[in-house]
C-alpha positions as CSV (number, residue, x, y, z in Angstrom):
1,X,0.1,10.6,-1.0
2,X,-0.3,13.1,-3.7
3,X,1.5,15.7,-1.5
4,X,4.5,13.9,-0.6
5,X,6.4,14.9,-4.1
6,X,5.6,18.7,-3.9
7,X,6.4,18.4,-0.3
8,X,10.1,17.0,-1.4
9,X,10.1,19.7,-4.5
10,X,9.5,22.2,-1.7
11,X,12.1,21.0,0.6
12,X,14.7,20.6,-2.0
13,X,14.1,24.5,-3.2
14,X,14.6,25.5,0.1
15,X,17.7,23.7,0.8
16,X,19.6,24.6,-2.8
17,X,18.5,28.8,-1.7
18,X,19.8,27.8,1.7
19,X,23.2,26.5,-0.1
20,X,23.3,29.6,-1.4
21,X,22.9,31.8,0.9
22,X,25.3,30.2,3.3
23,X,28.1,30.7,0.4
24,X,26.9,34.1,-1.0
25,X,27.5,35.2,3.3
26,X,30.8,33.5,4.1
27,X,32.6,35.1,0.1
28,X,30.9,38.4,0.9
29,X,32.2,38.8,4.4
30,X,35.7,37.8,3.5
31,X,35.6,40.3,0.6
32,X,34.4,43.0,2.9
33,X,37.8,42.2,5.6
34,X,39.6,43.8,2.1
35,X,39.5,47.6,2.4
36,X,39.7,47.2,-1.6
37,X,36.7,45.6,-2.7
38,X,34.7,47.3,-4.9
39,X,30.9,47.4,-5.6
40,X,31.8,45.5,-8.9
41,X,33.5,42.6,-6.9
42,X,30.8,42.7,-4.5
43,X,28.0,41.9,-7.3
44,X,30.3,39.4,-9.2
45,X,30.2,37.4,-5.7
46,X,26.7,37.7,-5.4
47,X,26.2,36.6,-9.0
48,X,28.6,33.4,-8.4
49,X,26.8,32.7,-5.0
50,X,23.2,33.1,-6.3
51,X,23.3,31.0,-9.3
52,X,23.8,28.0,-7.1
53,X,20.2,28.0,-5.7
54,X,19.6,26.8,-9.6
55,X,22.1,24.2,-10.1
56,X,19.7,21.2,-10.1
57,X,17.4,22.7,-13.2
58,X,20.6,24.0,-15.3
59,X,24.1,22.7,-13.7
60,X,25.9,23.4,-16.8
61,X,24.5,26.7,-17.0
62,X,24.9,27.0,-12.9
63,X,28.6,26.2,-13.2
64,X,29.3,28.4,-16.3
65,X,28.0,31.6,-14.3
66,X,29.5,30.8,-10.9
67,X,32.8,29.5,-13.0
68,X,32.8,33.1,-15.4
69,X,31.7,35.3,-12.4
70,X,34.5,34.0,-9.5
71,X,36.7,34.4,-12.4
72,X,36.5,37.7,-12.8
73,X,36.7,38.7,-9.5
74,X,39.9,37.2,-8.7
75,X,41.6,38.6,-11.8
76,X,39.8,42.3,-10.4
77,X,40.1,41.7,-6.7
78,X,43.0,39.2,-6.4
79,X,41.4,37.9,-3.4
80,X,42.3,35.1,-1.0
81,X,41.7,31.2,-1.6
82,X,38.0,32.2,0.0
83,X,37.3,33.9,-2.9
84,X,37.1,30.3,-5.0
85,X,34.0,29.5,-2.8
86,X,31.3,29.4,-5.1
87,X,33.5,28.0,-8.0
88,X,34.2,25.1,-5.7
89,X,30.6,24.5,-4.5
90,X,29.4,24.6,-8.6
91,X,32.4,21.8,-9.6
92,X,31.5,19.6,-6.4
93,X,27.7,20.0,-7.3
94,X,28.1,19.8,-11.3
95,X,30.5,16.8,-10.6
96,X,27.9,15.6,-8.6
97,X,24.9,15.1,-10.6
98,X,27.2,13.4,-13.6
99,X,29.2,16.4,-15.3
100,X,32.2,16.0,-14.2
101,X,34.1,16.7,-17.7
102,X,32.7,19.7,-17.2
103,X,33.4,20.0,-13.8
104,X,36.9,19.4,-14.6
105,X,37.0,22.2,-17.5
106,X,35.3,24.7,-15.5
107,X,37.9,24.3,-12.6
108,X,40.9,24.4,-15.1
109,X,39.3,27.8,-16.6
110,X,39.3,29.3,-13.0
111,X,42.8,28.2,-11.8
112,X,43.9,29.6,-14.9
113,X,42.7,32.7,-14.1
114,X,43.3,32.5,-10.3
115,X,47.3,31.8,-11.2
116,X,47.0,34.8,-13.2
117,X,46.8,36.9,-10.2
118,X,50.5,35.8,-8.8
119,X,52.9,38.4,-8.5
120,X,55.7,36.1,-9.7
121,X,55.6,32.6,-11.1
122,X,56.4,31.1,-7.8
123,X,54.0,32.1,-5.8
124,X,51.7,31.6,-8.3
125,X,52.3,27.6,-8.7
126,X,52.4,27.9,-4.9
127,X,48.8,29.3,-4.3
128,X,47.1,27.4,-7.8
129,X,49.0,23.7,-6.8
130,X,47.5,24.0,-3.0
131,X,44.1,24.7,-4.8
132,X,44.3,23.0,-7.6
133,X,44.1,19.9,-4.9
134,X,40.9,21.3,-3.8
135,X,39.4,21.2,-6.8
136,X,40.3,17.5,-7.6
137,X,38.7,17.1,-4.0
138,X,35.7,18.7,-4.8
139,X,35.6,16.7,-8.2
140,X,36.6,13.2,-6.5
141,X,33.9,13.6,-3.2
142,X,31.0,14.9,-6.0
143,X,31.7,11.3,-8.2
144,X,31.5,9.5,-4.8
145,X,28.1,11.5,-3.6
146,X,26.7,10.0,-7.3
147,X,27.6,6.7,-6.9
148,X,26.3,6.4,-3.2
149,X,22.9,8.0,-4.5
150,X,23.1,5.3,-7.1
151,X,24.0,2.2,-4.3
152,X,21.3,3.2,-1.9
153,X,18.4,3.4,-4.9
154,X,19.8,0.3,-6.0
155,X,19.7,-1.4,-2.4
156,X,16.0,0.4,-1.8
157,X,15.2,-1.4,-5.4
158,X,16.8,-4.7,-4.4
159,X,14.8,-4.6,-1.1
160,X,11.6,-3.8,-2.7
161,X,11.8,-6.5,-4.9
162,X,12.3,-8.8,-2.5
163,X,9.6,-8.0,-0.2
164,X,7.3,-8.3,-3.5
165,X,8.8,-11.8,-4.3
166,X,8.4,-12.5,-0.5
167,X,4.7,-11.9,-0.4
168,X,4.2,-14.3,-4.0
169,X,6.1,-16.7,-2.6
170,X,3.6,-16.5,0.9
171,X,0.8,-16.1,-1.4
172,X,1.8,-18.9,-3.8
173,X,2.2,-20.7,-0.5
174,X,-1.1,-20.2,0.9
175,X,-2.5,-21.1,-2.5
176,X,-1.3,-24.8,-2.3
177,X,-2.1,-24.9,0.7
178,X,-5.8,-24.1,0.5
179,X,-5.6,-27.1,-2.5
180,X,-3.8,-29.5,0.0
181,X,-7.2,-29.3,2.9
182,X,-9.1,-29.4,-0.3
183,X,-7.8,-32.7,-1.4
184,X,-7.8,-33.5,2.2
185,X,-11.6,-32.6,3.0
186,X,-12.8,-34.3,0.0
187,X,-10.9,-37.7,0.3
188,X,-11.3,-37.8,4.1
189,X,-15.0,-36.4,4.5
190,X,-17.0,-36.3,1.2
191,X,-16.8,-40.4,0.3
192,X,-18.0,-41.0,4.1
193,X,-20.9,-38.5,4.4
194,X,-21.7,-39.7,1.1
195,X,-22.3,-42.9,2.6
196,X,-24.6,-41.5,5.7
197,X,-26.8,-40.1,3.3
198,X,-27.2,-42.8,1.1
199,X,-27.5,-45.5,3.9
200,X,-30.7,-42.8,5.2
201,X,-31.9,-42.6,2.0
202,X,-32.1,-46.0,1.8
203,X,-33.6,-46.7,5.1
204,X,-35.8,-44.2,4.4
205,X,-37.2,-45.3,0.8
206,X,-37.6,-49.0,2.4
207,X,-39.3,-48.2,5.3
208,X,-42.4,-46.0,3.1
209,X,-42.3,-49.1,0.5
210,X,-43.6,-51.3,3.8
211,X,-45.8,-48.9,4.5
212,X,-44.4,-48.0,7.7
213,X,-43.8,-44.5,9.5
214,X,-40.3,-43.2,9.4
215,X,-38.3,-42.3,12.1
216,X,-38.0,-38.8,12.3
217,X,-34.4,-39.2,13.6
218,X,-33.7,-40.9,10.3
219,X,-35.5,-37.8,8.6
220,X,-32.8,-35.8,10.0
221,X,-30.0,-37.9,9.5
222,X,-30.6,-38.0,5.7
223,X,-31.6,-34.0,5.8
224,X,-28.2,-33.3,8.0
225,X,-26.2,-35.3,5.3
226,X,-27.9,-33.8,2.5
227,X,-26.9,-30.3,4.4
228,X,-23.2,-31.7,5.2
229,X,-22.7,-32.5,1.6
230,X,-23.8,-29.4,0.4
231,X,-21.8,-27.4,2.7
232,X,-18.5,-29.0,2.4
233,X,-18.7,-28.7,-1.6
234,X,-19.4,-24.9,-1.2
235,X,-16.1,-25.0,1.5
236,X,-14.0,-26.6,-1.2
237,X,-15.2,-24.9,-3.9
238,X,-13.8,-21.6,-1.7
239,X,-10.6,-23.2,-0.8
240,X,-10.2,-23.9,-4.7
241,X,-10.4,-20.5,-5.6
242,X,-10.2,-17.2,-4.3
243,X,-13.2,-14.8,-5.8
244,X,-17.0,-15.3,-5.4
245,X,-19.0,-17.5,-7.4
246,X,-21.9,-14.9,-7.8
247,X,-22.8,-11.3,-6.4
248,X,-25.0,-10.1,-3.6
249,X,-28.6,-10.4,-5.8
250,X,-27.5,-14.0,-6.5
251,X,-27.3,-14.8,-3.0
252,X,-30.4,-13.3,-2.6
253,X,-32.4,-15.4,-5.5
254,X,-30.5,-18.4,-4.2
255,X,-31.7,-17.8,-0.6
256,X,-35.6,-17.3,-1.9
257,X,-35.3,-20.2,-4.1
258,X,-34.7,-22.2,-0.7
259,X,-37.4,-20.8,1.1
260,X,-36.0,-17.9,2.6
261,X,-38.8,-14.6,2.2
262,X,-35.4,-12.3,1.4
263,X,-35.8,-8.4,0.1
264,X,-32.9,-6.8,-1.2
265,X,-32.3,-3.0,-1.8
266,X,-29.3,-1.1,-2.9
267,X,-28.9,2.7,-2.5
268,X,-26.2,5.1,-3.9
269,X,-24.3,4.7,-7.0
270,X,-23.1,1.3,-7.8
271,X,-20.3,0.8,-8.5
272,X,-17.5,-1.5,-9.2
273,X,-15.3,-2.3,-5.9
274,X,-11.7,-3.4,-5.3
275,X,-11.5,-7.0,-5.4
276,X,-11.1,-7.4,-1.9
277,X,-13.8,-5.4,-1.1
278,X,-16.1,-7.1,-3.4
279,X,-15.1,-10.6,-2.1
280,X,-15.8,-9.1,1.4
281,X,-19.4,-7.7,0.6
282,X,-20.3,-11.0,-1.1
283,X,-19.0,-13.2,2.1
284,X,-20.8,-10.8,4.3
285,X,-24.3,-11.6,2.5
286,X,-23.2,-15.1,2.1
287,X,-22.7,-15.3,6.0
288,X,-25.8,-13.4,7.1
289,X,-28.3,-15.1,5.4
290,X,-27.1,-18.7,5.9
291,X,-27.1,-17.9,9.5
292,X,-30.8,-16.0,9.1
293,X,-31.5,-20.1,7.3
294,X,-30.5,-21.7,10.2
295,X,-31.3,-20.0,13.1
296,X,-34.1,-17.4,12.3
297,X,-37.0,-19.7,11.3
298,X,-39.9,-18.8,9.5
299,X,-38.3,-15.1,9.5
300,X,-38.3,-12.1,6.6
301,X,-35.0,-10.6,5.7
302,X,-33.6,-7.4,4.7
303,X,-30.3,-7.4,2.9
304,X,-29.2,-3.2,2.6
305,X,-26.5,-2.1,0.2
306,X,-25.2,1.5,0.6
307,X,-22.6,3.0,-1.9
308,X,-21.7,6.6,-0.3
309,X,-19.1,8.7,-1.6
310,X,-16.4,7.0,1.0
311,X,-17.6,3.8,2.2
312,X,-19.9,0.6,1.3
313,X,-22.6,-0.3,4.2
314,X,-23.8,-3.8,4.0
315,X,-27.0,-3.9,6.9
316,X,-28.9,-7.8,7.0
317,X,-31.9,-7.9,9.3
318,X,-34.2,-10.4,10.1
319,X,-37.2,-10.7,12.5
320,X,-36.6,-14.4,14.2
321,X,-36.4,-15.8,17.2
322,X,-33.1,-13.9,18.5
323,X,-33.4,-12.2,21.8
324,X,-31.3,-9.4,23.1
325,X,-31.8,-11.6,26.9
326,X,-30.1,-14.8,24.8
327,X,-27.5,-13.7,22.8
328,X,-26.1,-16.6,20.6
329,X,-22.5,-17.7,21.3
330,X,-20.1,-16.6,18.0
331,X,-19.1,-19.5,15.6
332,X,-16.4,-19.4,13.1
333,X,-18.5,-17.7,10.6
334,X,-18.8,-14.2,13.0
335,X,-15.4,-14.2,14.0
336,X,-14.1,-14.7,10.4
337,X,-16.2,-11.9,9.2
338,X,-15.3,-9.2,12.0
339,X,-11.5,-10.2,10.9
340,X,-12.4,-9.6,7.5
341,X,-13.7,-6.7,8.3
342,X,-10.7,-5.5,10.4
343,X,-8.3,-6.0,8.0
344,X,-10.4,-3.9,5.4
345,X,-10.4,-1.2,7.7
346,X,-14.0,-1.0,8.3
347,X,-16.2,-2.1,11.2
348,X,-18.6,-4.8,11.8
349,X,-21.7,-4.9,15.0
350,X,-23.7,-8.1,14.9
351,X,-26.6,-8.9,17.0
352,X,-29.9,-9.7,18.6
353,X,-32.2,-6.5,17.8
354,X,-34.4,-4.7,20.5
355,X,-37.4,-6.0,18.6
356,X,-36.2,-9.0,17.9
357,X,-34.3,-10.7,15.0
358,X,-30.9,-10.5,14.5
359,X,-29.0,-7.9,12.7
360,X,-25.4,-7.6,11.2
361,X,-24.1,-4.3,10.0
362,X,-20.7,-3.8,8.1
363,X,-19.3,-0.5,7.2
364,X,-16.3,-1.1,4.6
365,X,-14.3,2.3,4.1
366,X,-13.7,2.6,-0.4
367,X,-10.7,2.1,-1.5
368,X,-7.8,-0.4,-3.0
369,X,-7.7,-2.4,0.3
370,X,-5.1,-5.2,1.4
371,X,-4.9,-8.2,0.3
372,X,-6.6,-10.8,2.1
373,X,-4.3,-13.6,3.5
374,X,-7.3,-15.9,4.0
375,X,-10.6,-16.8,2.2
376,X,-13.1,-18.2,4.7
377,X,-15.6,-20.9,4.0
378,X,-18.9,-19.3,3.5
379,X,-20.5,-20.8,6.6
380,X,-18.2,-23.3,8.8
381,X,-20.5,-26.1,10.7
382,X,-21.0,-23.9,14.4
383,X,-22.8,-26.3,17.4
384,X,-26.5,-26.3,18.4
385,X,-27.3,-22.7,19.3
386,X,-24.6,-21.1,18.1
387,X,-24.2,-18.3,15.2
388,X,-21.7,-19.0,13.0
């Protein structure tokens, strides 16, 4: 985006030389229809006409040369109405870019000098009234140009700031309501798989006081409440908030602390990323290894980091039980992650390896990023079998 300016710089350059030219051609051929003209009148046009190619740096200064030098030449040359040209083209422009007092001056000076050239008084007021009206034309249309150029920035303003008060209102939208399913999850969900688990427990603690075996389908019960619980408190604890509770290496200390044989390595300079970039590295990790918990059994994982010069590469492996010949069936959690890759402008491949174990590889291109208009859950429940 850093050319765009000097691209406009540029264009504008070429247009005020193309200005003019255009005017410097059209004065210098009607001078040369006049048998009479003289070299001097010749280089006073060119003077007038050239000095316009400067008038955004220096319109004062623009209109003072083009103003002085088509002055003269109608008192030398007593040309034609042609012959104000320039003058006119400096007092529209000048007039234009907010000096029109001396835009008005500076067309007073030269019909001053242009009624100078009349051979009586009539003709004089004649040929000075019929341009004086220019002038005033050239004044009015240059205070018009201004205040259009000041309407549209205005109207570009008003529209920008709308589309920013647009998006806080979506985002302050989306805000509540991620708090509205978080009340709604925790009243509806939390109080009753409270009560699962503490019924197993129960069940569970009676059952070895009689000395009897449990049931290992109450085992699970009270382990698949214990999980539930856990899980919806990390899923409301996203919905309450949009940024990570931790980093990558804290995942990875959280995942060995639960059993999980994890190794993490990081190449490249570290470095700090864009918030939605870091919230998408972290969910990534998050993801990978509570799907390698789940489905990988007693497995190893490898949790990459890459920080190149352009882009972040986040590669989790594992050595399970996936199979290339029995691909698991994407859950929520894949198909949230390969949107959040999408809309980062990266690219995500997830998979069963060759040698077996599953793999997911992310490739996040640096940079500011979009904003998100979601936060995922960390791992949404997926059936039996399934990846989420």
């Amino acid at each position: 985006m850093s050319g765009h300016p000097v691209d406009s710089a540029i264009s504008q350059r070429l247009a005020d030389l193309a200005l003019a030219v255009v005017v410097g051609a059209l004065v210098v051929v009607a001078a040369a229809l006049d048998p009479d003209t003289t070299a001097l009148d010749y280089g006073l046009l060119v003077v007038s006409s050239a000095a316009l190619a400067f008038y955004r740096a220096a319109p004062v200064a623009v209109l003072a040369v083009s103003t002085a030098g088509g002055a003269a030449y109608v008192l030398h040359a007593h040309p034609g109405a042609l012959g104000a040209l320039s003058v006119f083209a400096a007092v529209h422009l000048a007039s234009q870019l907010g000096r029109r007092g001396w835009a008005a001056g500076a067309s007073g000076v030269f019909l001053a000098a242009y009624a100078a050239t009349g051979p009586t008084v009539q003709e004089a007021v004649e040929k000075t009234g019929l341009l004086a009206g220019w002038f005033v034309c050239a004044v009015v249309t240059g205070l018009a140009g201004r205040n259009w150029q000041a309407y549209l920035r205005q109207t570009e303003q008003r529209a920008l700031e709308a589309e920013r008060t647009r998006e806080e209102a979506a985002l302050r939208r989306a805000g509540e309501e991620r708090l509205r399913i978080a009340r709604e999850l925790h009243d509806s969900l939390t109080h009753s798989i409270s009560i699962v688990k503490l019924q197993a427990g129960v069940a569970v603690h009676l059952a070895r006081k009689r000395g009897e075996e449990v049931p290992p389908a109450l085992l699970a019960i009270q382990e698949a409440g214990g999980e539930a619980m856990r899980e919806l408190r990390a899923t409301l604890e996203v919905l309450r908030t949009d940024e990570p509770t931790g980093t990558p290496a804290l995942l990875v200390e959280r995942a060995r602390a639960a059993g999980l044989a994890v190794d993490l390595s990081v190449t490249g300079e570290e470095c700090a990323l864009p918030a939605p970039l870091d919230r998408a590295v972290y969910r990534i990790v998050q993801e990978s290894l509570t799907n390698a918990a789940r489905h990988a059994g007693p497995a190893k994982v490898r949790v990459e980091l890459a920080y190149g010069e352009d882009d972040v590469t986040i590669r989790v492996e594992d050595d399970g039980a996936a199979c290339p010949d029995r691909p698991p069936q994407p859950g929520h959690g894949l198909t949230g992650m390969r949107e959040r890759v999408t809309a980062l402008g990266g690219t995500l491949s997830a998979g069963p390896r060759d040698e077996g174990g599953f793999a997911v590889c992310a490739h996040l291109p640096l940079g500011p990023g979009p904003q998100l208009p979601w936060e995922a859950g960390p791992h949404l429940s997926a059936g039996p079998g399934e990846s989420t």
